[in-house]
Backbone as a printed PyTorch tensor [residue, N CA C, xyz], in Angstrom:
tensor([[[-19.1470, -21.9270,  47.4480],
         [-19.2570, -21.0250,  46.3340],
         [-18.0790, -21.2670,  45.3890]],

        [[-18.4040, -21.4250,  44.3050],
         [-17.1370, -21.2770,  43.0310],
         [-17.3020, -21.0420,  42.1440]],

        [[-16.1070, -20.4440,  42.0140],
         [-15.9340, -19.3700,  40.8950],
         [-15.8710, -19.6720,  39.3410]],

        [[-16.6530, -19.2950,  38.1930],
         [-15.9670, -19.9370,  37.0470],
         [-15.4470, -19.0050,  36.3860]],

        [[-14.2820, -19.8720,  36.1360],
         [-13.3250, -19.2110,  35.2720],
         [-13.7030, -19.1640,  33.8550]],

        [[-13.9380, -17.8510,  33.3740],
         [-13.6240, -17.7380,  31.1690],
         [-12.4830, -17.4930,  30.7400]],

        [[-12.0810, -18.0680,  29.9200],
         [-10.9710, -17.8170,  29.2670],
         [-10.9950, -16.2940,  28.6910]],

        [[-10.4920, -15.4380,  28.7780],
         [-10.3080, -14.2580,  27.8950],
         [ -9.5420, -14.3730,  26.5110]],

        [[ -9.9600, -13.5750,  25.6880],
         [ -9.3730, -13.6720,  24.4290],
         [ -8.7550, -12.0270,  23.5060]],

        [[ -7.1930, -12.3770,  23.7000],
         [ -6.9510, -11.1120,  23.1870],
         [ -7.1950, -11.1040,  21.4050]],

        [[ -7.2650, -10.1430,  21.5990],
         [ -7.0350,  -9.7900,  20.0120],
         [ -6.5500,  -9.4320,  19.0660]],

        [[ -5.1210,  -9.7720,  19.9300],
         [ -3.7890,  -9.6080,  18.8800],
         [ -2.4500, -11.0660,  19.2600]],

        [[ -3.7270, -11.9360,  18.8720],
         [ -3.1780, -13.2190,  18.8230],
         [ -1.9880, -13.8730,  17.8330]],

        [[ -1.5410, -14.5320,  17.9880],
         [ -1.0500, -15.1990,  16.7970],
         [ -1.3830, -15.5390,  15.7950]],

        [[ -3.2120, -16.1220,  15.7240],
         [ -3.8030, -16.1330,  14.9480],
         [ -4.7860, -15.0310,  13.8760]],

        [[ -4.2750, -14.3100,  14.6540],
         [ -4.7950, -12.4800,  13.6520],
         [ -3.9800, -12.5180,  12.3860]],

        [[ -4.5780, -12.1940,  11.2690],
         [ -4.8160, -12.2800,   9.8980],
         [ -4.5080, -11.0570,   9.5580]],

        [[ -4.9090, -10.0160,  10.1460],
         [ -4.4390,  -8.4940,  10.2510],
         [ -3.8690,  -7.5780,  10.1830]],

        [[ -2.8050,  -8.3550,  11.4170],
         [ -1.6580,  -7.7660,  11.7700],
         [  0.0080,  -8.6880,  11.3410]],

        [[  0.7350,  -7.7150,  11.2510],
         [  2.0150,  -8.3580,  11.6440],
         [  2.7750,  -8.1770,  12.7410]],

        [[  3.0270,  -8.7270,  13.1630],
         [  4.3320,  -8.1220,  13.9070],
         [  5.8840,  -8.7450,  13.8480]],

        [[  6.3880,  -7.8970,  14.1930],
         [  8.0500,  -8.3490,  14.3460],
         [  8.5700,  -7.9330,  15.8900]],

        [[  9.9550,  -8.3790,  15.8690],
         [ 10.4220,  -7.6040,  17.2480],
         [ 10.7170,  -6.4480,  17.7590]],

        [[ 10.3020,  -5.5180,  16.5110],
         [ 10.4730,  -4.2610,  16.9180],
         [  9.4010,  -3.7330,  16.6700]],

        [[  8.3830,  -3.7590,  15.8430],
         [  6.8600,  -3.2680,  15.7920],
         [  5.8890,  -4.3430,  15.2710]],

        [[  4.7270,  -3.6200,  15.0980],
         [  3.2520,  -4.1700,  14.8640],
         [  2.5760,  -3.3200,  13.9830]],

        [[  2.3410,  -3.9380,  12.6710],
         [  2.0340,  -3.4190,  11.5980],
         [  0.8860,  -3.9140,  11.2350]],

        [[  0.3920,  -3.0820,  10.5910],
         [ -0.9690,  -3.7520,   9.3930],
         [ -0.8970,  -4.4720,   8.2390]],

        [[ -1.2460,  -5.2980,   8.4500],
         [ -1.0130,  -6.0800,   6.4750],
         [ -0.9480,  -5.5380,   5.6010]],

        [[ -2.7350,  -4.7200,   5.6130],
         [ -2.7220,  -4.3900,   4.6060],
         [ -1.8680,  -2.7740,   4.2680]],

        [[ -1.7380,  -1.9550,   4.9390],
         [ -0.7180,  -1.4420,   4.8600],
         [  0.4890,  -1.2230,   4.8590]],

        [[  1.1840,  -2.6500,   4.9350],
         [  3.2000,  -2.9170,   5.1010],
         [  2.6260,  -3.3610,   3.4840]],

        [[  1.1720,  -3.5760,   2.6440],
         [  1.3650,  -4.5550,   1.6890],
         [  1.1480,  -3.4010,   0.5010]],

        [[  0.5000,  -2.5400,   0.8760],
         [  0.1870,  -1.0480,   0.0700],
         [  1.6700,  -0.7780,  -0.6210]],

        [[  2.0910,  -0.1020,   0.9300],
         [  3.4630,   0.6350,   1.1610],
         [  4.2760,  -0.2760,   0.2210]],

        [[  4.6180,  -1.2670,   0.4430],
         [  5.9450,  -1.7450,  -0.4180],
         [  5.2010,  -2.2300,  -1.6270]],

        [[  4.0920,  -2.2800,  -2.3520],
         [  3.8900,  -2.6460,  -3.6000],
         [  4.2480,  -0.8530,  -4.3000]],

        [[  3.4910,   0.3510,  -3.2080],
         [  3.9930,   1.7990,  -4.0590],
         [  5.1040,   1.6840,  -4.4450]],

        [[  6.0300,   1.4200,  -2.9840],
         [  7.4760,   1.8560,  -3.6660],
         [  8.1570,   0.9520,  -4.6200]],

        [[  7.7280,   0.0030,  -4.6070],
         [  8.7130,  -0.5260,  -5.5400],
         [  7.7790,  -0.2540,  -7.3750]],

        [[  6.5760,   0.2470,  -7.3470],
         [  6.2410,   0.7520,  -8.4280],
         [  6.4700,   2.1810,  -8.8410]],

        [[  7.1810,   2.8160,  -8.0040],
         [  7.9480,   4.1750,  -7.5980],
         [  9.2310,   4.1290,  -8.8530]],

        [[  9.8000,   2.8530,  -8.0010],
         [ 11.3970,   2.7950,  -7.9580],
         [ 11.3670,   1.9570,  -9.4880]],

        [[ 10.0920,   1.3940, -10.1520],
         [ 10.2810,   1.0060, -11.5080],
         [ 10.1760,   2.3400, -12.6640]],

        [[  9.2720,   2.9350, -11.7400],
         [  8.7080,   3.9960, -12.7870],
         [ 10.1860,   4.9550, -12.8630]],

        [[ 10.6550,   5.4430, -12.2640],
         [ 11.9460,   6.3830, -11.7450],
         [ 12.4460,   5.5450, -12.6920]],

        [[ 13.1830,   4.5500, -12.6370],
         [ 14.2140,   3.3840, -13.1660],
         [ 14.0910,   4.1010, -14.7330]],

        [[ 12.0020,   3.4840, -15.3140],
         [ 12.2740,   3.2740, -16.5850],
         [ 12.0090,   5.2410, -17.6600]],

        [[ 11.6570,   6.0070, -16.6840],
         [ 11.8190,   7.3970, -17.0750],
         [ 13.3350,   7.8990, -16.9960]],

        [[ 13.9740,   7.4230, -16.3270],
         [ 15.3600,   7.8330, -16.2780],
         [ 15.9990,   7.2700, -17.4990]],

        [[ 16.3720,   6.2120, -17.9370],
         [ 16.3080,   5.2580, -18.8840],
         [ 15.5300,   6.0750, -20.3780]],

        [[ 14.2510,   6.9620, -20.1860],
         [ 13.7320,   7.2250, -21.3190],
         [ 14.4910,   8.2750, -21.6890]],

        [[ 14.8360,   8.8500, -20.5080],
         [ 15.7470,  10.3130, -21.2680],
         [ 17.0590,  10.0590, -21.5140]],

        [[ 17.6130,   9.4310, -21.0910],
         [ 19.0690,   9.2250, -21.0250],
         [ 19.3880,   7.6510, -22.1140]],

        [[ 18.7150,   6.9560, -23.4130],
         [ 18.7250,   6.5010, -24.3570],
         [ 18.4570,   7.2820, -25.5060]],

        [[ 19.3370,   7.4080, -25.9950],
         [ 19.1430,   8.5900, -27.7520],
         [ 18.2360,   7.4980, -28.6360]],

        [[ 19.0960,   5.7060, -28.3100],
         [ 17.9900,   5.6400, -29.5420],
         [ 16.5660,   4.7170, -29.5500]],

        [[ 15.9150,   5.2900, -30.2730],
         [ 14.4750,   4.6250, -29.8730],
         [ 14.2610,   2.7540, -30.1920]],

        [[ 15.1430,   2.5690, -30.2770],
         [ 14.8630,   0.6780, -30.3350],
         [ 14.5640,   0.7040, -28.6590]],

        [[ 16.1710,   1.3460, -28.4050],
         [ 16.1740,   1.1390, -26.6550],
         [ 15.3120,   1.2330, -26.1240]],

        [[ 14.6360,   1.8900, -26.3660],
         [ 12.9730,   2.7590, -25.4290],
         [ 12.0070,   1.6960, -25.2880]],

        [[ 12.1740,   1.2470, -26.2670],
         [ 10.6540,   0.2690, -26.7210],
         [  9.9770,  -0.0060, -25.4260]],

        [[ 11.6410,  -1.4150, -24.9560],
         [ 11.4380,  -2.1530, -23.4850],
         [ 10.7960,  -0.9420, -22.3200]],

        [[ 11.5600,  -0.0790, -22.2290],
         [ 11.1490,   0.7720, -20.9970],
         [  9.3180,   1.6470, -21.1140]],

        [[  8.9570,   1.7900, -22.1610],
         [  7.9210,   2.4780, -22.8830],
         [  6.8970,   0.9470, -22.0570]],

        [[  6.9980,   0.2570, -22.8950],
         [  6.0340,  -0.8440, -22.6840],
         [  6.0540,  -1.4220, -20.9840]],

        [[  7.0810,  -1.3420, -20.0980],
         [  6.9490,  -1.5180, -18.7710],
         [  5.7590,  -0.3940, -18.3230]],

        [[  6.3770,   0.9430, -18.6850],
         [  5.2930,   2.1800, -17.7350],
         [  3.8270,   1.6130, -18.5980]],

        [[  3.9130,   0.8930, -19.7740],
         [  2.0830,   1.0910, -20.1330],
         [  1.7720,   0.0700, -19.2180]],

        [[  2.3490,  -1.2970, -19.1920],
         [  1.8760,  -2.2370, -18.4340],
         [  1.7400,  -1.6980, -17.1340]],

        [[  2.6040,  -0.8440, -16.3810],
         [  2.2130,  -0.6170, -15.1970],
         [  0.9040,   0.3780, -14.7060]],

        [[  0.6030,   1.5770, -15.4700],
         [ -0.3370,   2.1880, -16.0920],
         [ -1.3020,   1.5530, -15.9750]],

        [[ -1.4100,   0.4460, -16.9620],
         [ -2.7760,  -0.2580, -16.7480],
         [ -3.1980,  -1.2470, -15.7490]],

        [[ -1.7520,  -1.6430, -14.9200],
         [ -1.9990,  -2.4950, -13.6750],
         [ -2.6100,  -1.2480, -12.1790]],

        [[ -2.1400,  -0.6030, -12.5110],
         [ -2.4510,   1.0440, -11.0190],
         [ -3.9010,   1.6940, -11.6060]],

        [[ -4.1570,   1.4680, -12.8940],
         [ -5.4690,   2.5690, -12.7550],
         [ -6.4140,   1.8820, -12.9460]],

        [[ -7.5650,   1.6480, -12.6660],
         [ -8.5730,   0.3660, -12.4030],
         [ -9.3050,   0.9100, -13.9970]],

        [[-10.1870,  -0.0090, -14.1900],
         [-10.7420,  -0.0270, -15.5010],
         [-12.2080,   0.8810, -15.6290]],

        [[-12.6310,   1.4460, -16.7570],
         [-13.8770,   2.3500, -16.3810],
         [-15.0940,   0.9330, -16.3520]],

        [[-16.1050,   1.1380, -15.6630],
         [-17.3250,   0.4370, -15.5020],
         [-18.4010,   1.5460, -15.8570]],

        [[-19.3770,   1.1080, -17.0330],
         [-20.3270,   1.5170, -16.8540],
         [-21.6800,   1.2710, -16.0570]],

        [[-21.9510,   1.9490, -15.3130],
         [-23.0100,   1.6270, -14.5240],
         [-24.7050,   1.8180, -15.9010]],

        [[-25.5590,   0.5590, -15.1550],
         [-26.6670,   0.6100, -15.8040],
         [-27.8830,   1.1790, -15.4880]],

        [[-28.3890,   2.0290, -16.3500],
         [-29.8520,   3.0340, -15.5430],
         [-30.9260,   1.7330, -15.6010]],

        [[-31.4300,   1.9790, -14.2080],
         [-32.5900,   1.4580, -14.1500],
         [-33.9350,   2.3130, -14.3160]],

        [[-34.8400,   1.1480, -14.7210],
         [-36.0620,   1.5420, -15.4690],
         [-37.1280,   1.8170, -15.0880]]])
């Protein structure tokens, strides 16, 4: 009688696309990729509102004005109209 052996296959391989890990935890991609794109669109927005109040004169502003629109329009997705069918 003999036995056959299957290979088992975990699923938190090296080759997982998924996940990360390091030596101290195991993270999600797509959430370590969320998380640090918020904050650092946090820490621009803070930056260039701080900056808006604390410049008297409006040349200065311009630069900081035009970062929050660009970012504005990079965070809020675009309207789609959907089409009635007939």
């Amino acid at each position: 009688m003999t036995d056959a052996v299957t290979p088992t296959t975990d699923t938190a391989t090296a080759d997982d696309d998924t996940t990360w890990q390091s030596w101290c935890l195991t993270t999600d991609k797509a959430a370590a990729v969320y998380f640090s794109t918020f904050v650092l669109i946090l820490i621009i927005v803070g930056f260039c509102c701080y900056q808006l109040v604390h410049k008297p004169d409006c040349s200065d502003q311009q630069a900081y004005l035009s970062v929050l629109s660009m970012i504005l329009g990079v965070v809020l997705p675009s309207p789609v109209m959907k089409q009635q069918q007939q």
